[in-house]
Every structure is written in C-alpha cells, then in structure tokens.
C-alpha positions in Angstrom: 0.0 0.0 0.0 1.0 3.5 -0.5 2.8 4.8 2.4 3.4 8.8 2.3 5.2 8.4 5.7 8.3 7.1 3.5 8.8 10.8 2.1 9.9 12.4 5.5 13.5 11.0 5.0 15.7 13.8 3.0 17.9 10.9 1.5 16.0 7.4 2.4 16.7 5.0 -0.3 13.5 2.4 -0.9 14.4 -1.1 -0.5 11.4 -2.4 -2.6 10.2 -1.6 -5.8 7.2 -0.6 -4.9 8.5 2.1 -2.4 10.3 3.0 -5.8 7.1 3.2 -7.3 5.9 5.7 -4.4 8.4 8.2 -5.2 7.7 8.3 -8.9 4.2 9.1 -8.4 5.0 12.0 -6.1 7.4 12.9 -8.8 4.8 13.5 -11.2 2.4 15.0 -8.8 4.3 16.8 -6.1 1.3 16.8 -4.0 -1.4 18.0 -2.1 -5.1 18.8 -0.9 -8.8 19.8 0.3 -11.1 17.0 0.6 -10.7 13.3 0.5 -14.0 11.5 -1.1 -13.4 7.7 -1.2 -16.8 8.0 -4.0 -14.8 9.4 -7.0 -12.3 8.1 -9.7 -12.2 4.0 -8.9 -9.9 1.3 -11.2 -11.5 2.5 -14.5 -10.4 1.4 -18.3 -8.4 4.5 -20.6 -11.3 6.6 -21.9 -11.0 8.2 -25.3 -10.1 12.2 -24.6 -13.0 13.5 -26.9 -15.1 12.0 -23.8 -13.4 13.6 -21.1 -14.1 17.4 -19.6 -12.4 19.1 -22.1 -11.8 22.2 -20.1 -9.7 19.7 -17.2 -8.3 17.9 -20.1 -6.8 20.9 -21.7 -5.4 22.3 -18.4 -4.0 18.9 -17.4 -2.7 17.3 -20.3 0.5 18.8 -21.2 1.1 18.3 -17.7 1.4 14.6 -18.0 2.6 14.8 -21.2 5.3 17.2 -20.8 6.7 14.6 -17.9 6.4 11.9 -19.8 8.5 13.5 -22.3 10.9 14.9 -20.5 11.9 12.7 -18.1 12.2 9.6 -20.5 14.3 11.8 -22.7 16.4 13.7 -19.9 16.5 12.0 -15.9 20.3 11.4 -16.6 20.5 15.5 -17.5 18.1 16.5 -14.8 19.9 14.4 -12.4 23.6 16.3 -12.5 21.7 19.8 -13.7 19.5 20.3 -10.9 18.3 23.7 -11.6 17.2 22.1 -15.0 14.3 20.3 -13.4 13.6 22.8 -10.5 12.6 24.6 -14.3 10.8 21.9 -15.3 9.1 22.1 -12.1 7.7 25.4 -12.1 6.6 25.5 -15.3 4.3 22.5 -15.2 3.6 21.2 -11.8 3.5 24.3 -9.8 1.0 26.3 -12.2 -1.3 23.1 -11.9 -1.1 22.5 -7.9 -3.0 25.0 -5.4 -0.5 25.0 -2.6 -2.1 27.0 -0.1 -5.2 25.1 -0.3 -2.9 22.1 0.5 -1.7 23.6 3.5 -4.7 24.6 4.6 -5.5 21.3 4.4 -2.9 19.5 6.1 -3.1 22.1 9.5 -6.9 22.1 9.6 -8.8 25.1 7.8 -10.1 26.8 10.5 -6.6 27.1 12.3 -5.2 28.4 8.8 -7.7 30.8 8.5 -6.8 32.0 11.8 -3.4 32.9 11.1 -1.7 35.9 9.8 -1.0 36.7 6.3 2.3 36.4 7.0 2.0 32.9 9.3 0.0 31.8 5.7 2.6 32.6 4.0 5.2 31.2 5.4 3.8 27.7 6.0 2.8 27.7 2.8 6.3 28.4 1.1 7.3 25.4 3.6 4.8 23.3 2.1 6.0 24.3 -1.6 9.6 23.4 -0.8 8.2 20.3 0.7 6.9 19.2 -2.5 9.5 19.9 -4.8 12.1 17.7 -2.5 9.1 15.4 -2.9 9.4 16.0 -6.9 13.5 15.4 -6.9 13.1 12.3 -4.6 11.2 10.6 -6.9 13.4 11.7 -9.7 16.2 9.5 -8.6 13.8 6.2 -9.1 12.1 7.5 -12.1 12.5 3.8 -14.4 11.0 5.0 -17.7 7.1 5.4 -16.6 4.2 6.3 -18.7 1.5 9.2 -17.7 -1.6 9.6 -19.5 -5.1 10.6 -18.1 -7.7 7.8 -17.8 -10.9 9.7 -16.3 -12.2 12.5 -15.2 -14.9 12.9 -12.7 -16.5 16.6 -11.3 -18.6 16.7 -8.6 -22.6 17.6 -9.3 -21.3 21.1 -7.6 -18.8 21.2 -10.4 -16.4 22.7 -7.7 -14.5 19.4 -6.9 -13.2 16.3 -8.6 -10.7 13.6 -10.0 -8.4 13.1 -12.4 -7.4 9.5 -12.6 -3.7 8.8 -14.1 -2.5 5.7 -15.7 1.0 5.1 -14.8 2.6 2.4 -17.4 5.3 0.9 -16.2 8.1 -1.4 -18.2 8.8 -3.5 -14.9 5.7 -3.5 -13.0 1.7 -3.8 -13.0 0.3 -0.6 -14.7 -1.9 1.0 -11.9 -4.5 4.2 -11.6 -3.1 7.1 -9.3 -6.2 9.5 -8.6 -5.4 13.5 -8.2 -8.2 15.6 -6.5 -8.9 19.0 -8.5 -10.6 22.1 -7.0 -11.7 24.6 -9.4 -10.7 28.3 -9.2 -11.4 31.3 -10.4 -12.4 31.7 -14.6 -12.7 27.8 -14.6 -9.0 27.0 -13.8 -8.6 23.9 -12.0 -5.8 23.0 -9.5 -4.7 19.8 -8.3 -5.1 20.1 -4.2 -4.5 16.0 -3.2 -3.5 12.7 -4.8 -5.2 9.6 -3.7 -3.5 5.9 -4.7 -5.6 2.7 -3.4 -8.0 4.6 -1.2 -5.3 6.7 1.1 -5.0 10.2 0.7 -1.4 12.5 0.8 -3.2 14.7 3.2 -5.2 12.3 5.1 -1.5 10.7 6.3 0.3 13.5 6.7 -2.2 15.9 8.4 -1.8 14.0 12.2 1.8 14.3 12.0 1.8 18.2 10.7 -0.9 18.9 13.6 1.1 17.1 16.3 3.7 19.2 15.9 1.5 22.5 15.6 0.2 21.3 19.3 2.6 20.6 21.4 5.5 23.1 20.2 3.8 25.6 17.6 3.8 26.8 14.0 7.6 28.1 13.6 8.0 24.9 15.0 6.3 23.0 11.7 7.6 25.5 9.5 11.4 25.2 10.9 10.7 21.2 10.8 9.9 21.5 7.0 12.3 23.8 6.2 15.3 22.0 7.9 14.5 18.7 6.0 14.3 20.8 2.8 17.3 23.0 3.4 19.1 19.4 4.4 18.3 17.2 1.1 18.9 20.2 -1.1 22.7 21.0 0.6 23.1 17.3 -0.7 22.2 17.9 -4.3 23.8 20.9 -4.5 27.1 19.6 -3.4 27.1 16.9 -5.6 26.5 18.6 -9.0 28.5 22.3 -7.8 25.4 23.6 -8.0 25.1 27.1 -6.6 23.6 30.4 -8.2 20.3 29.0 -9.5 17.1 27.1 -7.5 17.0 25.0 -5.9 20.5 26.1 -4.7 19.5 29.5 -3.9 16.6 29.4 -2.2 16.1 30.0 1.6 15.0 27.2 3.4 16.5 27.3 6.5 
C-alpha cells in the first residue's frame, strides 16, 4: 500500500520496488489537498479524450505529457543539472497545484484561517519546498514510466473532482493514481491531493503536521519543514556544484 510516511527521509533509499514506485508518483504530482472522497475516480479502463471534460483535459494534459516526455528523454540530464528540473518544475507542476489550499488542508482550515497573512505565508512556502524535494526524490527512481489521463470525474457542484492517471510501467503492473482537482477562479482547476488505493497525501500527513503544531507551535512546523528541505537540497547541490540558481539559492533554512 502507498505509504506517504516514506517521504519524510531527505535521503531514504526504498528497499522495494514498490517504495520506488511511491516516489515516482509523487514525482509527477508533487502533492497535495482539500477533501478526501473515497466516492470518486475507482480502477477504470483509458477513456477516449474526446469523452473527457475538455476544459480539465486541456489544463492537465501537457502536464502529464510534458513529464512523460521529459523525463524519458532527460533523468540522466536532470539528475547532475539540478536547476534544469527545478525549471521543469515550475513550469508544469507548480502552475497546476493549489499550494495553499494544500496547506490549509494539512493544518486544519479553521486554524489556517486564523493565522496571519504572514504565518500563511510562510507555512505555505514550507509546504511548496516540501513538495518539490518530494518532486526530486522521486526523480532518482524514475525507471522509464508512462502518464496519461484515464478519467475524469466533477462533482454535481462542479467545484470538486478527480483526475485519474495511468502510470505504465516497463517492470511492474500498470496501476491508476487518482489526483483531486478544485476549481478556481475563470474555470481554472488545480490539483489540491493525490489519492493511490483509497489513502490520501493529506489524510496521512495531516496528524503528523498537527502534532507538531500542538505541542511546540507553527515556527515549530515550519522550521521542521524547512530544515529537512534545506538538508536534502545541501546534498544535491554539493554533488553537482550547483550554486547560483534554484534549488540552490533558495532559503530554506
């Protein structure tokens, strides 16, 4: 089963292929959300796109595409030139991923809503860092998988829903990865959670997040975040003599 609890560890190396498996889906979907509804997205069959929600399917296919692409073409490049993927990075996942709504998420809305716009801030920034160490950690087992959307399915509100992605792998069983969308302003939809075999991103990590919110405070989440980000990163860097461009240059600390 998909254990999120495996991410915590800067540098932990898998000692399964499926824990291998693990990272390469939070490669491709740095992670992470709202609402869990155990209702939407189940093991479906690939749909044709001309049935899917076209408006989803416009904003969330070059996405799977483009990672596709690009890291079956260039891990080994992305690997040694990490300010190459930070790139690739923002310019596809973070656009598609509502970050604040996944903090929210993962401290409790009402205590998020309570906080400064400054204390927001801040714990979000933590939680975007947090997600792109996810995004390199799973770059390292990356093995030559296959995205492509299978379903879509909106909520009768229309303000929720899922995505389901095929992963197609050359060594293992091909299996369904469900992303939970939240729709914006102007119809733009943002990936909030991802959801593989029933178990949310948020719905494991939220106790842990809150735990620590409890008994020593916020700085002391943000610092926790921060330090593990600020930790892996140093590592990187290091190895590739990578210093003037992000991640390398970014304040996590």
């Amino acid at each position: 089963m998909f254990n999120y609890a495996t991410f915590d560890s800067a540098k932990q190396k898998p000692a399964k292929q499926k824990s291998n498996t693990q990272n390469v889906l939070l490669a491709l979907v740095f992670s992470l959300g709202a609402v869990s509804s155990q209702g939407f997205a189940q093991e479906t069959e690939q749909g044709a796109a001309s049935e899917l929600n076209p408006v989803i399917m416009e904003q969330f296919q070059p996405l799977f595409t483009a990672i596709t692409a690009e890291l079956g073409a260039n891990k080994a490049r992305y690997l040694t030139e990490p300010a190459a993927y930070y790139a690739l990075v923002d310019r596809y996942l973070r656009p598609r991923w509502d970050t604040a709504s996944t903090a929210s998420a993962l401290v409790g809305r009402n205590y998020f809503e309570s906080l400064s716009t400054a204390e927001q801030s801040a714990l979000t920034a933590a939680v975007d860092s947090t997600l792109v160490r996810y995004a390199f950690e799973g770059l390292e087992h990356y093995s030559g998988q296959r995205f492509d959307i299978a379903d879509i399915v909106v909520s009768d509100g229309a303000a929720m829903g899922w995505v389901q992605v095929l992963m197609e792998s050359p060594i293992i069983p091909d299996i369904n990865l469900d992303v939970l969308i939240k729709q914006g302003d102007k119809d733009d939809w943002k990936a909030v959670d991802i959801r593989f075999k029933g178990i949310t991103y948020v719905s494991i990590k939220k106790h842990s997040f809150r735990e620590i919110i409890a008994e020593s405070g916020l700085q002391a989440l943000i610092g926790d975040l921060q330090g593990k980000n600020a930790a892996y990163f140093k590592v990187i860097c290091a190895e590739t003599k990578t210093v003037d461009l992000p991640p390398c240059n970014l304040k996590t600390e």
